[in-house]
N, C-alpha and C positions, 0 to 999 in steps of 0.2 A: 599894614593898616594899623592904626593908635587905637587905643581904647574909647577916644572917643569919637572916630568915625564908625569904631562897631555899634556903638551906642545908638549914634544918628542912624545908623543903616538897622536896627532893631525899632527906634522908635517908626521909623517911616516902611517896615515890614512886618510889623506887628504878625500880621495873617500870615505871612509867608514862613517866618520863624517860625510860629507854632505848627504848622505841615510838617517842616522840616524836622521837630524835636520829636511831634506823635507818630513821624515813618520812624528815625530811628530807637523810639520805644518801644515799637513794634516791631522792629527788625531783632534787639536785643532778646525781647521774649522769644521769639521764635528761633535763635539760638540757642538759648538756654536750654529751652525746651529740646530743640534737636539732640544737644549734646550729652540731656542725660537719657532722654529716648534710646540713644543708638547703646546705650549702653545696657539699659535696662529693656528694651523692646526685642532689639538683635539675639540672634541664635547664634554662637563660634563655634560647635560642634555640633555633628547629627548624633544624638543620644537614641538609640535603642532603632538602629538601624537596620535597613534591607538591601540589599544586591540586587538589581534585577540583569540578566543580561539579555539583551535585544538582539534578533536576527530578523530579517526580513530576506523574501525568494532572491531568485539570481534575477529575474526578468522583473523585480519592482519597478514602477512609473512611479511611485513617489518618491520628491524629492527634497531641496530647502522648502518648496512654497508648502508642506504639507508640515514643517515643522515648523514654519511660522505661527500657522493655523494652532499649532501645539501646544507652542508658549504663549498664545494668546489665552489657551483655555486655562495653564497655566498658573495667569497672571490672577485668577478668579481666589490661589492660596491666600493676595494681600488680607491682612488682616486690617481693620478701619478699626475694631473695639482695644481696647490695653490686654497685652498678652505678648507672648514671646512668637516674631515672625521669622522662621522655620525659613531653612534653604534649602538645597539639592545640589547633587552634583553629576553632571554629566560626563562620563568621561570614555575614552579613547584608549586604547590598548594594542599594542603591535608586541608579537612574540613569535617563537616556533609556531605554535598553535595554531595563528593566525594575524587577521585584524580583528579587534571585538569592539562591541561598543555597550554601554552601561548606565545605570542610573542606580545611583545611591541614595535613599529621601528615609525619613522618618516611615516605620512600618505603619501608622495614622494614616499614611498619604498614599499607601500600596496604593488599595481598590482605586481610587481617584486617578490617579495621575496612571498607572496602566489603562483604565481607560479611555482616557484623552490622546495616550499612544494608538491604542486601537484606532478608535475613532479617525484619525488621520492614515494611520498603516493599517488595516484591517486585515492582510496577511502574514501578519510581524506575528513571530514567535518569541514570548517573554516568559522566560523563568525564575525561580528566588534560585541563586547559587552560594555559595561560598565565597567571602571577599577575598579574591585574588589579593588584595597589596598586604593581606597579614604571610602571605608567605616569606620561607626564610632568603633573606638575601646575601647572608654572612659570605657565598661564596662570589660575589658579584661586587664589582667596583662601583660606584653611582655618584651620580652628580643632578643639578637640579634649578629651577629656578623658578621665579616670581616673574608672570607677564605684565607688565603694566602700560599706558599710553603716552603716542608721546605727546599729546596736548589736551588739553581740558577738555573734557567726556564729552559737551554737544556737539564736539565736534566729530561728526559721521567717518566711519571705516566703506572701502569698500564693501557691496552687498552681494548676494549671488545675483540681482537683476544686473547687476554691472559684468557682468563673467558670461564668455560665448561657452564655457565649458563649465561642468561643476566645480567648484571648486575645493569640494573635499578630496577629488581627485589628488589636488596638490600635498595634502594634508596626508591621505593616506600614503602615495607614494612614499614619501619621505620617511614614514614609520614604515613602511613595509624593509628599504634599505638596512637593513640592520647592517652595523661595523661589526659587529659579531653575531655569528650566524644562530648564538645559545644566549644572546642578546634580548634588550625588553624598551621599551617607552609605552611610559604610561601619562597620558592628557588629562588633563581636570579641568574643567570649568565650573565653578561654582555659582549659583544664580539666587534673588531671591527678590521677588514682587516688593517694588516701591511705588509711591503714590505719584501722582499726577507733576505735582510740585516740582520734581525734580527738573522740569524742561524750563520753570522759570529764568535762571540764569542764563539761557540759553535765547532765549525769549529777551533779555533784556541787552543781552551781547545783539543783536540781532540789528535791536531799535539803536542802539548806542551809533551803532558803525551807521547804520542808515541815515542819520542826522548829523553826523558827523560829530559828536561827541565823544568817540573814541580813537585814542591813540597807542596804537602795539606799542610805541617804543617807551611808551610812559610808567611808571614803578606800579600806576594803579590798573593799568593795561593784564598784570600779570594773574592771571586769574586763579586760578588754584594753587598757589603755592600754599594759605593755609585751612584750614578747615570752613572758613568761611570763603573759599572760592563761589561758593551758589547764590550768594547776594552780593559779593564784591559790586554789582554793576548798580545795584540799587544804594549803594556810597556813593558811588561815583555821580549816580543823579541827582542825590541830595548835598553834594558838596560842586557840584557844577551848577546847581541852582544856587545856591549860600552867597557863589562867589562869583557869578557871572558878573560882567560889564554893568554900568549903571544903566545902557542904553537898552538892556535887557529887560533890567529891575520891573520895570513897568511892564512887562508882557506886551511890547506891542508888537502891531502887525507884521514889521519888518523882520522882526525874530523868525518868525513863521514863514515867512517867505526863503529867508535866507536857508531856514533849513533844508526845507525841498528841493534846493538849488544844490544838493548836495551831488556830486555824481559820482557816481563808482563803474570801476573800470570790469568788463566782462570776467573777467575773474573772481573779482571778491563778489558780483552777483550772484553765478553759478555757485559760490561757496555758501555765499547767504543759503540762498536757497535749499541747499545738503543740506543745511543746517536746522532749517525750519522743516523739510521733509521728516529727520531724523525726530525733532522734536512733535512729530503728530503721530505717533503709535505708543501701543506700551512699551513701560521702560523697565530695567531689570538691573538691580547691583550686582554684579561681577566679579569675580575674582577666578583668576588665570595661573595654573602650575605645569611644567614639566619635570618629568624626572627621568631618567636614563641608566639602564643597565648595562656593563659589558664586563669583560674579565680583566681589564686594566681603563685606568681612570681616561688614559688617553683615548681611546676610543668611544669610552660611553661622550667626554666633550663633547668628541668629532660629533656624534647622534646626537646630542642636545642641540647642538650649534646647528645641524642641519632643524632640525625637527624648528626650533625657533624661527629659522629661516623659512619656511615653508608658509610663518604665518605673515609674511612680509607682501604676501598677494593682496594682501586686505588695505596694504598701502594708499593712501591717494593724497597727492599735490597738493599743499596750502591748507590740507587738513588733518586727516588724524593716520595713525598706525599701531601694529605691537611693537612694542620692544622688550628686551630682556633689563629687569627693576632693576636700578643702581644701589638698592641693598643687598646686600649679599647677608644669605640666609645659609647658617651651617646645614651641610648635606640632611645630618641624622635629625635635625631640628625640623628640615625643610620634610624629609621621609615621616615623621611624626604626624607633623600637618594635613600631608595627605590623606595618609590610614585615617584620620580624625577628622576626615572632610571640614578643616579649620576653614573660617573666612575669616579674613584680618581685619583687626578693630583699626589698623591704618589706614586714612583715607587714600593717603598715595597709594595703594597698595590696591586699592579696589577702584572700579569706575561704572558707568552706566551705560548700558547696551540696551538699543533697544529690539523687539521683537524678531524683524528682519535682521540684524546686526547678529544676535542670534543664532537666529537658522542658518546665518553663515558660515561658521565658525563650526557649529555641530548641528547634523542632520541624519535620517541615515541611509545608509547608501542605492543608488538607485540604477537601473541598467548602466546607465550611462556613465559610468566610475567600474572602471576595466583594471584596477589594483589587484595583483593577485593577490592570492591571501587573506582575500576577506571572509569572513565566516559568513558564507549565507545559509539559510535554512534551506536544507537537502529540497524538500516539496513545499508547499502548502497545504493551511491545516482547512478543514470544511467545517462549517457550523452543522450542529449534527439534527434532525428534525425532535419537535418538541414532544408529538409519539413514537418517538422512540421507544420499545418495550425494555423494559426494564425487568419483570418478573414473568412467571409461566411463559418461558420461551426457553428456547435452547441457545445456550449463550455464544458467543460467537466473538468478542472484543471488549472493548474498554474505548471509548470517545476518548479524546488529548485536543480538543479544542479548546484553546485561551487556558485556563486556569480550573477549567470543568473537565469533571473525570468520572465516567459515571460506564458501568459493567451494562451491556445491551445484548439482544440477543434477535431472535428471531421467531413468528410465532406457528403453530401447528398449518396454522391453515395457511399461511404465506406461504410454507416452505413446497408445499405442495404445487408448485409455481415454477420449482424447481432452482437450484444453484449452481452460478458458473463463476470458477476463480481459476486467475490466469498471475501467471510468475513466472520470475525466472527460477533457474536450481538454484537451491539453498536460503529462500527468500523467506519461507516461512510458512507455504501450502500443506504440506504434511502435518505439522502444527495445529495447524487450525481445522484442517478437518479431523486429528487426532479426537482432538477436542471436545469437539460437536459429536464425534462416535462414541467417546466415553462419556457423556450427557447423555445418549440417547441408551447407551445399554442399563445405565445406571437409573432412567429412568422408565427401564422395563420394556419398552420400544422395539421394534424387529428393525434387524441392520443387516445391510450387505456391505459386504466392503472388498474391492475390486481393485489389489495391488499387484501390477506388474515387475517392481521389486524385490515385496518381499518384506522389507522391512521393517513397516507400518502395523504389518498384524503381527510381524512377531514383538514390536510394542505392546501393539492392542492387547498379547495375551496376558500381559501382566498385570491389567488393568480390567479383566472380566470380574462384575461381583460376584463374591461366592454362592449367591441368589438364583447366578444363572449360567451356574458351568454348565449343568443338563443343555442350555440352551445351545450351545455352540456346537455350529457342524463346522468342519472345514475341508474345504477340497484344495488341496496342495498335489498339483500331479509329479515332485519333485519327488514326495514322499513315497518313491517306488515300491518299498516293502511292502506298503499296506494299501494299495492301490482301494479306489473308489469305483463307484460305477455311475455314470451321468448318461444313460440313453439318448443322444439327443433326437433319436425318432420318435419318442414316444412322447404323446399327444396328452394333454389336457385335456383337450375337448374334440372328436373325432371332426365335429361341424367347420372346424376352423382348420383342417389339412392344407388350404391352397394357403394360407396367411402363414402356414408353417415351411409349408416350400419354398414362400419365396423370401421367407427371413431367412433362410438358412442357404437360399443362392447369394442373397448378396451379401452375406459373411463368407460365401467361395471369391464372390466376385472381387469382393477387395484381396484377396489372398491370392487368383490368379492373376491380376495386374492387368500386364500388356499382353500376353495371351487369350485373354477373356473375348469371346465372339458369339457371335448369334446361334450358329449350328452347336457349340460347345451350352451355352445358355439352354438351350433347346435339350439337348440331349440330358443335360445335369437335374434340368427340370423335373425331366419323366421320371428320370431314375430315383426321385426323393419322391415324387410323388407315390408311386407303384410303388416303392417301401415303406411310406408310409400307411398303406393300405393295408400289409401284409402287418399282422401281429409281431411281435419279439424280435423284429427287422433292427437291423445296425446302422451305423455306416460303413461297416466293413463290405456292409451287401452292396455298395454302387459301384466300386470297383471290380466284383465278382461277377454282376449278373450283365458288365460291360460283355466279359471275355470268358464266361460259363454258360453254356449254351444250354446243359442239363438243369445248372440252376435258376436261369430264364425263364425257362420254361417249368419248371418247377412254382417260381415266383408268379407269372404271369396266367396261369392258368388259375390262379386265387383273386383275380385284378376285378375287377368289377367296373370300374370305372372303363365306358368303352369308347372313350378317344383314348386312354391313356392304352390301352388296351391295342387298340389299333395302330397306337404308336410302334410296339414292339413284333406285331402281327405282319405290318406291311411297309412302314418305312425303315425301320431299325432293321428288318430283314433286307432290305433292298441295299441297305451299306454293308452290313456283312459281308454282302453276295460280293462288292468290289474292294478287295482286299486294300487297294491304296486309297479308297476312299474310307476305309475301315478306322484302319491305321490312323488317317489323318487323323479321325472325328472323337476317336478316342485314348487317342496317346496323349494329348494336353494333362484331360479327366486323371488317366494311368499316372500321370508324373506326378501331379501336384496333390490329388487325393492321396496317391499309391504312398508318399514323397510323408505325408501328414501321417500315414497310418502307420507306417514304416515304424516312427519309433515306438517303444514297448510301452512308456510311461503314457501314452497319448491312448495305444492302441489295448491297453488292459483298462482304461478308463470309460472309453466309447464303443468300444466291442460287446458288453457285456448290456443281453437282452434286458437285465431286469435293473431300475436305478436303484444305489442305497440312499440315495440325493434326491429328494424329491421337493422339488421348485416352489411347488404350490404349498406344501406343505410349511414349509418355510415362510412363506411370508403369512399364511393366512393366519398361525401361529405367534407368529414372532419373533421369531428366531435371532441366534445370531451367526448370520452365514459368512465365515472368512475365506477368499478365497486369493491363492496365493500362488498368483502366476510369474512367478520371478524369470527373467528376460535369460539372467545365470547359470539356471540349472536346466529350464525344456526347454530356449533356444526363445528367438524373438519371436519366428512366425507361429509358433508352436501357443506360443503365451497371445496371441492376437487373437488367433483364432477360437481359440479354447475362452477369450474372452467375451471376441462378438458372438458365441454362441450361448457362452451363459446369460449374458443380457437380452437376448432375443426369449432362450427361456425364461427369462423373471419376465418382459414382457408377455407373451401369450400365459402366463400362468396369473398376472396381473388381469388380463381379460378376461379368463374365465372367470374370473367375478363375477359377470357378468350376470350370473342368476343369484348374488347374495343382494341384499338390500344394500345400498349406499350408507345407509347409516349405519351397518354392520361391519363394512368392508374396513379393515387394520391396517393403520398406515405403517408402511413399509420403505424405510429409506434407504437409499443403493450408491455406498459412496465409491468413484470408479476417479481414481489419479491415473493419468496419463493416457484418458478414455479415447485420445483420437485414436490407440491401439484397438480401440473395441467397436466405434464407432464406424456404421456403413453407410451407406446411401438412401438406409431408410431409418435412419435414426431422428429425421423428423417424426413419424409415427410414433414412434417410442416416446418424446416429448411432448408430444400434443395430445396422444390417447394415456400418457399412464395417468397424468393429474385427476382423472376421473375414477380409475379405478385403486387411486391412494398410493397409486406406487412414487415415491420421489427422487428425486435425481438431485447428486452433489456432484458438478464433473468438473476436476481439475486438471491444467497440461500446462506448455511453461510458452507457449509462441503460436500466435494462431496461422501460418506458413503449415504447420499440420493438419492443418484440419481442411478438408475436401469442400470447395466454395459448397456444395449442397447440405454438408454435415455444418458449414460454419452458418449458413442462412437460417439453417435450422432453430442453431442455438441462441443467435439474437432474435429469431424472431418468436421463440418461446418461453427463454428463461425470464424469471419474475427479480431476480438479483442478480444483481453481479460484482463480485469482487477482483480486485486489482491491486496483486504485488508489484514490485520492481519488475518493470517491461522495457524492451528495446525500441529503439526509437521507433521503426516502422510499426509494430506495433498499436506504441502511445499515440501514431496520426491514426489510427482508425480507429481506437477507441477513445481520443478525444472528443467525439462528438457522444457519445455516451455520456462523459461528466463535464461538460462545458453547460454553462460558462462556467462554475468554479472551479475545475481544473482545467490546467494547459497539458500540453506535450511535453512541457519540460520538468513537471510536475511528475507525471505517472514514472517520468524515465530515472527522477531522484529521488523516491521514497526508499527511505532506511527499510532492513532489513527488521521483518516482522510486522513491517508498517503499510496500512491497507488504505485503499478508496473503494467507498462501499456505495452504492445507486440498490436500496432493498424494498424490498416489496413490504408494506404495512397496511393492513388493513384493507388487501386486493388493491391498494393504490400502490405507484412509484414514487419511492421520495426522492428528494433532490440530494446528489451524491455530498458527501461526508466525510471525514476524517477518522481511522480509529489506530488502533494498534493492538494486535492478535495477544491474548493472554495468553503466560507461561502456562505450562503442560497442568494440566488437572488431573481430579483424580485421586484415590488411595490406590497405592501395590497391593496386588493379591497375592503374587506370587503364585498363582496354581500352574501356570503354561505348563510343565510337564501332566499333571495334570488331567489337565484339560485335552489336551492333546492325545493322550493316551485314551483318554471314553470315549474322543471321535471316533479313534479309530476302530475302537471296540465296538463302539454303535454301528460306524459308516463304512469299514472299509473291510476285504476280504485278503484271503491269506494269498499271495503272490501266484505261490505255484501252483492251488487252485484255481487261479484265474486263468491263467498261463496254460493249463493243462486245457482249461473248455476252451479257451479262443484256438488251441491248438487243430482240438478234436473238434470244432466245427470247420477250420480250412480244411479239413481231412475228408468231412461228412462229403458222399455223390448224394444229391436231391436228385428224384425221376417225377417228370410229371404225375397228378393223379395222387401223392402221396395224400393220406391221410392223418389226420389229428386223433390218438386215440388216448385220452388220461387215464392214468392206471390209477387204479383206488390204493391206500394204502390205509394198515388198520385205524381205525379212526380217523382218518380225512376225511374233513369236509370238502366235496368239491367246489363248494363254492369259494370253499376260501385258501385256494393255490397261491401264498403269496413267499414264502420262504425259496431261499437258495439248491434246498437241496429237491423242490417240487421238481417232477421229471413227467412230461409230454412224448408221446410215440407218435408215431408216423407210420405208417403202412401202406405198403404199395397197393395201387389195384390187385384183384384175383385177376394171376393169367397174365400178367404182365411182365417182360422180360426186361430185365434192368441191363443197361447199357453202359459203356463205360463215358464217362464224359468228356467231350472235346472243352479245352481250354486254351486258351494263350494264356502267356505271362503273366501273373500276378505278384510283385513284389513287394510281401508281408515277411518281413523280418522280425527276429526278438534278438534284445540284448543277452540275452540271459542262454538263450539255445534258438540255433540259426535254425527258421524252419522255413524248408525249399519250397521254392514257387509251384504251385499247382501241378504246371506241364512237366516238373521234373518228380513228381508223386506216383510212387508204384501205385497205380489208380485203379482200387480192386470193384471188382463187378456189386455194386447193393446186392444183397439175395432179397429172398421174396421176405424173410422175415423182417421182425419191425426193428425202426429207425427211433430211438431216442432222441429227445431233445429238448436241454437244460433251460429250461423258463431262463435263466441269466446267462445263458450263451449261446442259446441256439442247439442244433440239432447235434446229437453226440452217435456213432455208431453202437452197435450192441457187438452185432456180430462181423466181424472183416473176414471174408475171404482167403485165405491163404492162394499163394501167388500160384501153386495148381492146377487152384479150383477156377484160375479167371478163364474167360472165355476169349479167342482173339478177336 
């Protein structure tokens, strides 16, 4: 074209020329503008950065579409005012350790951007950590690259709605491979909010090809090759209007027709169309690195080359893909960039992703992604309630929910509600009730504490304040030297005999097992009743006054009670009379009592008339009562029994409250690990009556398969809290419905060690279960345990072979009917006040009454210490008419024996 057909084609275009000069002056400024924007607007490094690393449960349902959701909220960072626009980096990590996934952002953007994570994972556990890539790699070969595309950014990647399968699945696998097993790959994707604008060029590629204005194979076709790729198209429309046909120039009709006429073939529609989809969400500037560790350079390739490949899924026909940047970037230069989450002031080097394109690429992981090695969060964390106590409570954890961390506890009058924690061994139970027993001695509090191993209180004594050595009693029946004495016949409250029978049958009951029957039940009955009845009575007495016919009747002639009375009178006689019915009804009784009293450490404990251990005292007081039934040293059934009977006594000594005022009554709390040893058939009473009279219950055990369906109904249907260590699967199904819906089964079955789910009573209400983690051991060392130890025994317990001598010398004592009670005065005694070891009680026969030798069977009461012979083999001397001593704490002692003589046949 000559100069002056431009001429004639400017005079006859006037209007059109001037469009054409005020787009391209318009187009110019908006370069200008861009290019020092990007310079001066853009952020190349995260300066004064944060680590966060991301875990979400094994069983998450969320997936891409939940991190779509993500970077939408994300995209809210754009800045519209003049300032510097901040980027992040997301990144991926496969090593030994694991899979991890990550986020690096300016610490300005923590709170934010963790909570937009939430908001979509609401299960995901986020920490601040240490940035992994500052570690040393000096022994590691590495390699690395730049991902870039292969065609101009509108053009759309596959997305995850395009994929029947996840497809980080792809992604992870391929980092999970490692070519060296002490091998690393590390992913970055770096992102950072752009304006709307960015979809015009794609917008304008759209319109071009639709009207058939554009041609791929043409020099102006090539769209990104330089910086000005994003208005290239808006050239090409102002120099295809400049120079179009004359029959154009005039805009007529036929132009317009011809363009519509334009057709395109089912391919380039469907791409149209990707393209315009891609172009209607937000968009996000990009930049993409890997880098690869291994112990020689050839294998970290092989893992780069795989790991590249893996992003090859995002592939699609006729449109866009990754590929690995045709610049090559030195390794140490490329390792630089990483650590300094760099984004490249290269436009090749970066591109535009939008929202979905995104969550493609990075999201995080969801059931359905079966990669081993990924790092999921062990459980889920609970949101914790907003009255939660915090102060005047007894402290019990620390919440670990999100980024709140706050010490909680539990309060006086909840606890009285009662507490049940379940775990496995070694989970962190001992811990936590440790805990809460040095809280409560520490602050002044009455404590029981009920360990069947043993050595939780021999913690505990190192931990008693020096405020309250006086306070501590303990009963350890291991501690043979210095034996104790715990009467279990003796009565709180005379009025409440039948509530004492039958706690103390079904603490036989669970101990005889499969032998337990109704004649056995029956006969057991009487025999605790009718000793109860009788003063300074044992347990020694049920297996004596089975097969002692003199001391039967010695006992029974004091009985008042006349069924129980008539029990012994006329049916208990009528079995006698049939020796194989005898035998039957009481050889069970013989074994399993006989079996219990048998050993010494058992039988110098509950033999002994008078207690040094007095129950009521204890808690009305405050005490702190240790009591130390190690499975070890008295044997298992030995430490069961010896347990459900002390809890039966803190029960009835609990009731005899009964005549203080409510608001007088001291709360008294009874912590009992591994209680299904202690626990009977009437341990619902024990939980639904102590609450009233302030006795409270902390009962630990490690698998509810222990616990008796009637003991386990009990404890869900009375406890006020409940805690939950690491549990086994059967288990987690049945007390998943306890903390559901916020925990699963898979949940209860993966919490870390020390790590709890809490469902607590506040305020007489149940909250909704929670997340915590048991604090380390509290407390200051007293160091007193020897101590302490040495004043119990000085207080509580008696010299051995004084014990040993009365238990002896009452299996010796013959009882005759008719005996008498006669107390000796001694100089200054008060009668009323017989309460010392060494008070001594007479007995005296009727006048005229001829003492008999007594018929026995078998009674076998043995001692460790000195073997002393069953009854029947006892040179068994005639009572004379004089008096019969007998030791207020052991029973009846002789005065005067016989010489073998003087017996009568």
């Amino acid at each position: 074209m000559s100069i002056l057909e431009i001429n004639n084609f400017i005079l006859h275009n006037q209007a059109g020329v001037f469009i054409a000069l005020g787009l391209i002056s318009i187009f110019l400024f908006i370069v200008i503008k861009r290019i020092k924007g990007s310079k001066a607007m853009n952020s190349i490094t995260i300066e004064d950065g944060v680590l966060l690393a991301i875990e979400v449960p094994r069983f998450n349902e969320k997936g891409a579409l939940a991190a779509e959701q993500m970077f939408a909220s994300l995209h809210g960072l754009l800045k519209y005012t003049p300032g510097i626009q901040e980027h992040i980096s997301f990144e991926i990590t496969s090593s030994a350790k694991g899979i991890k996934f990550y986020v690096f952002l300016p610490s300005y953007f923590h709170k934010f951007v963790e909570s937009q994570i939430y908001a979509q994972y609401p299960s995901a556990e986020i920490k601040v950590i240490e940035d992994y890539s500052q570690m040393d790699v000096s022994s590691y070969q590495f390699v690395g690259s730049d991902i870039t595309m292969s065609r101009e950014y509108f053009f759309p990647i596959k997305t995850f709605r395009d994929f029947e399968v996840d497809p980080l699945a792809a992604i992870t696998g391929a980092f999970e491979k490692l070519e060296d097993p002490n091998g690393q790959v590390w992913f970055q994707i770096l992102i950072r909010p752009i304006p709307d604008d960015w979809q015009d060029p794609g917008h304008a590629y759209v319109s071009a090809v639709r009207e058939g204005n554009f041609d791929e194979k043409s020099a102006l076709g090539k769209f990104v090759e330089t910086f000005t790729k994003e208005i290239g198209y808006i050239i090409t429309g102002i120099i295809g209007y400049l120079f179009r046909p004359d029959a154009e120039i005039g805009g007529d009709s036929a132009t317009a027709a011809a363009k519509q006429q334009v057709r395109l073939s089912a391919g380039q529609d469907i791409a149209l169309k990707a393209i315009e989809n891609k172009l209607t969400k937000l968009g996000f500037e990009a930049a993409v690195r890997v880098i690869t560790f291994a112990e020689d350079e050839e294998k970290s390739q092989k893992q780069l080359s795989s790991a590249i490949a893996s992003l090859k899924q995002f592939s699609t026909a006729n449109l866009n893909s990754f590929e690995r940047s045709p610049i090559v970037t030195p390794n140490q230069i490329l390792l630089q960039r990483y650590r300094e989450r760099y984004f490249p002031t290269e436009r090749d080097s970066s591109f535009v992703l939008n929202i979905e394109e995104l969550a493609s690429v990075f999201h995080l992981p969801s059931e359905s992604v079966e990669t081993p090695n990924i790092a999921w969060v062990d459980a889920k964390r609970g949101e914790p309630p907003l009255t939660l106590p915090l102060t005047d409570c007894t402290y019990i954890g620390k919440t670990i929910f999100r980024d709140t961390e706050s010490v909680f506890g539990i309060k006086t009058e909840d606890r009285r509600q009662h507490m049940y924690v379940i775990g496995k061994t070694g989970t962190g139970k001992s811990t936590l009730m440790k805990n809460m027993i040095i809280n409560d001695m520490k602050s002044g509090r009455g404590v029981g504490v009920l360990d069947p191993h043993g050595d939780l209180i021999e913690e505990l004594l190192q931990y008693v304040p020096l405020e309250r050595i006086n306070d501590v009693v303990i009963f350890d029946p291991s501690d043979a030297n210095y034996p104790v004495s715990m009467n279990m016949l003796e009565l709180f409250d005379p009025s409440q005999k039948d509530l004492y029978a039958s706690g103390l049958l079904d603490v036989f009951k669970k101990y005889f097992g499969y032998s337990w029957g109704p004649r056995l039940e029956h006969i057991l009955r009487n025999c605790i009743l009718t000793l109860l009845e009788i003063p300074n009575s044992t347990l020694l007495g049920i297996t004596r006054i089975l097969i002692d016919k003199n001391y039967e009747s010695y006992i029974v002639d004091q009985v008042k009670d006349p069924v129980v009375k008539a029990f012994w009178q006329e049916e208990f006689a009528n079995i006698r009379g049939n020796q194989r019915l005898f035998s039957e009804a009481i050889q069970p009784i013989q074994n399993k009592v006989g079996q219990f009293l048998s050993a010494a450490t058992v039988r110098n404990i509950v033999g002994q008339a008078k207690s040094s251990i007095e129950i009521d005292d204890i808690i009305n007081t405050g005490k702190i009562f240790f009591v130390n039934l190690s499975k070890g040293k008295i044997g298992a059934d030995n430490s069961s029994l010896l347990g459900a009977m002390i809890i039966s006594r803190l029960q009835f000594a609990a009731m005899a409250r009964v005549k203080i005022p409510e608001s007088e009554r001291r709360d008294f709390y009874v912590y009992a690990d591994e209680f299904q040893n202690f626990a009977t058939e009437s341990f619902s009473n024990v939980l639904s009556e102590a609450r009233k009279y302030r006795l409270s219950l902390i009962l630990a055990h490690q698998y509810i398969d222990q616990l008796p369906e009637e003991v386990r109904e009990a404890v869900f249907g009375n406890v006020g809290t409940i805690v939950a260590f690491t549990i086994g699967s059967k288990d987690a199904r049945f007390l998943e419905k306890e903390f559901a819906p916020t925990f699963e089964e898979s949940d209860l079955v993966n919490l870390q060690r020390h790590y709890i789910y809490i469902k607590m009573m506040i305020d007489g209400m149940t909250s909704n279960p929670f997340s915590a983690v048991t604090l380390a051991p509290q407390g200051e060392i007293t160091n007193k345990k020897e101590e302490i130890i040495a004043l119990s025994r000085q207080k509580f317990s008696r010299e051995l072979e004084t014990v040993e001598n009365r238990v002896r010398k009452w299996t010796e004592t013959k009882f005759k009917k008719g005996m008498k009670l006669v107390i000796k005065d001694k100089p200054g005694q008060n009668k009323e006040k017989l309460s010392t070891i060494d008070d001594i009680e007479e007995y005296e026969l009727p006048k005229g009454s001829e003492a008999e030798a007594p018929k026995t069977e078998n009674m076998n009461i043995t001692s460790e210490s000195e073997k002393i012979p069953p009854i029947s083999e006892i040179n068994n001397p005639i009572i004379s008419d004089k008096a019969v001593t007998i030791d207020k704490d052991c029973g009846p002692i002789p005065i005067n024996i016989p010489k073998p003589n003087e017996e009568k046949s």
